[in-house]
C-alpha positions in Angstrom: 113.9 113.2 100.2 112.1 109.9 100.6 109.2 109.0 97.9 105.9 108.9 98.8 104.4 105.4 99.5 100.4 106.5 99.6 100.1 105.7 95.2 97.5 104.8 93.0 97.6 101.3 92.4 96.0 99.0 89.8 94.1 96.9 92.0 90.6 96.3 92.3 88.5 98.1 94.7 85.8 95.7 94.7 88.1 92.7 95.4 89.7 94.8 98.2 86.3 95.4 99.9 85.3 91.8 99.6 88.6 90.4 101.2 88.0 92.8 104.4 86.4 92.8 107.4 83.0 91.0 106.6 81.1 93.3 109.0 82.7 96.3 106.9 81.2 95.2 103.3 78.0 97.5 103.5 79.5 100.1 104.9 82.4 100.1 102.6 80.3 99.8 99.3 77.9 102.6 100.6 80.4 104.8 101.1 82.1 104.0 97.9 78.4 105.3 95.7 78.6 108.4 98.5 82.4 109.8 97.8 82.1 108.7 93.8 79.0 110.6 93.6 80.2 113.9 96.0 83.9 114.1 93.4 82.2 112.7 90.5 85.6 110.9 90.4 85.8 107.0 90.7 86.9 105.0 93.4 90.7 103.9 93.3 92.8 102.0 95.5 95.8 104.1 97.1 98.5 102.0 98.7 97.3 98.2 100.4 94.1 99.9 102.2 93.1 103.1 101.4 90.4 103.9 99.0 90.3 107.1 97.4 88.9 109.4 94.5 90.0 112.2 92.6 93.5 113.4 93.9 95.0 116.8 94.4 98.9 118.1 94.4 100.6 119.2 97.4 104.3 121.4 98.1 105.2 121.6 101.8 107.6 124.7 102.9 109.7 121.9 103.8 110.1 121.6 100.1 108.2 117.9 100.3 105.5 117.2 97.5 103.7 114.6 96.0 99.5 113.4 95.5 97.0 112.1 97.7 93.2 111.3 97.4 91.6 114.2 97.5 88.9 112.3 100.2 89.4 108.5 100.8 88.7 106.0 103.4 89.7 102.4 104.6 87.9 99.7 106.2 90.8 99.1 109.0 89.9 96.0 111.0 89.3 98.2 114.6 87.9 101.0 112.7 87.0 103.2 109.9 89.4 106.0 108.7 87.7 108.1 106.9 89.8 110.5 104.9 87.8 113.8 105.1 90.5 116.6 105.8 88.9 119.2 108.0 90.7 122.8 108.1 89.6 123.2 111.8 86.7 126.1 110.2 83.8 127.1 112.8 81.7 125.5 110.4 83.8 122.5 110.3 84.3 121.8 113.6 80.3 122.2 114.0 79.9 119.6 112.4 82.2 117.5 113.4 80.3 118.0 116.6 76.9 116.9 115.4 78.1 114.2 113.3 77.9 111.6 116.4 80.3 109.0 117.7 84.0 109.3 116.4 87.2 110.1 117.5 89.2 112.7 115.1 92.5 113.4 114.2 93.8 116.2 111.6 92.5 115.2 108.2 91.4 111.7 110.0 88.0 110.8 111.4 87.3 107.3 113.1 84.4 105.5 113.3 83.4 102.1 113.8 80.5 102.1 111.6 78.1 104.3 109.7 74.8 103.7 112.5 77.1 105.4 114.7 76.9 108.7 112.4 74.7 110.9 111.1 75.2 110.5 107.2 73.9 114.1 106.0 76.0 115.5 108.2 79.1 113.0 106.6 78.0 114.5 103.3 78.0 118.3 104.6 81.4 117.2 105.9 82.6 116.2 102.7 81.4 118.1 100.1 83.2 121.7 102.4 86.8 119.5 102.9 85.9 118.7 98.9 85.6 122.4 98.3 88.2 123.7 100.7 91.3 121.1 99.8 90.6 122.3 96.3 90.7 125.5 97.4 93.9 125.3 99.3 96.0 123.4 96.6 94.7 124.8 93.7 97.4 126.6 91.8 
C-alpha cells in the first residue's frame, strides 16, 4: 500500500504565507489565529501547501490508514481550500447554505476570499466538523 504523502513537515508556516499569493496574506494569517484558537492546537504545515492543526488517525475498510489535519486550509493561487470536513448532517449542510459564496466538495470548501463568507457561520462550521471528526475517529 502506498504511503501517505499529506505529512507534517518542519517548515515554517509564517514563511509559507508570506511567499504566497500577496492578495491571500490577510486572509491566511486570520484564519491561522481562528483554527489555532477553535483546536487550541498550533498551526503546522502538512505537505508543500496545506496548513493544518491538531491531527486525528484514520483506518479505511480498505485496510488504508494514516494522519491528517484534523481542520486545515491552503492559500491555492485560484482559491481557498478550506479543510473543514462536513459529514453531510441537516445541521451541516444548513450551514453550508448560509455560509455565502463557495463551491464544496466532500471535506473541501472553496472560496476565493473571506468577504465572500460569513465568518460566524465558518466558525459554527468548524467547531461541529472539530467535534464530529473527533467523534468519528476516536477509538
Amino acid at each position: 500500500m502506498s504511503e501517505n504523502k499529506t505529512k507534517p513537515t518542519q517548515e515554517d508556516v509564517h514563511d509559507f504565507i508570506q511567499n504566497s499569493d500577496p492578495k491571500k496574506i490577510q486572509d491566511s494569517l486570520f484564519l491561522v489565529d481562528l483554527m489555532e484558537r477553535l483546536t487550541g492546537e498550533k498551526a503546522c504545515m502538512w505537505g508543500p501547501s496545506i496548513i493544518g492543526f491538531g491531527q486525528y488517525h484514520y483506518t479505511y475498510a480498505s485496510g488504508r490508514e494514516g494522519d491528517m489535519p484534523l481542520i486545515g486550509f491552503s492559500p491555492r493561487k485560484a482559491k481557498f481550500s478550506l479543510y473543514v470536513h462536513h459529514y453531510d448532517s441537516a445541521e451541516q449542510l444548513k450551514l453550508i447554505e448560509k455560509l455565502g459564496k463557495l463551491q464544496v466538495s466532500k471535506g473541501c470548501i472553496y472560496i476565493n476570499e473571506l468577504d465572500d463568507i460569513n465568518l460566524d457561520i465558518l466558525e459554527e462550521l468548524i467547531k461541529m466538523s472539530i467535534a464530529e471528526t473527533k467523534k468519528k475517529y476516536s477509538n
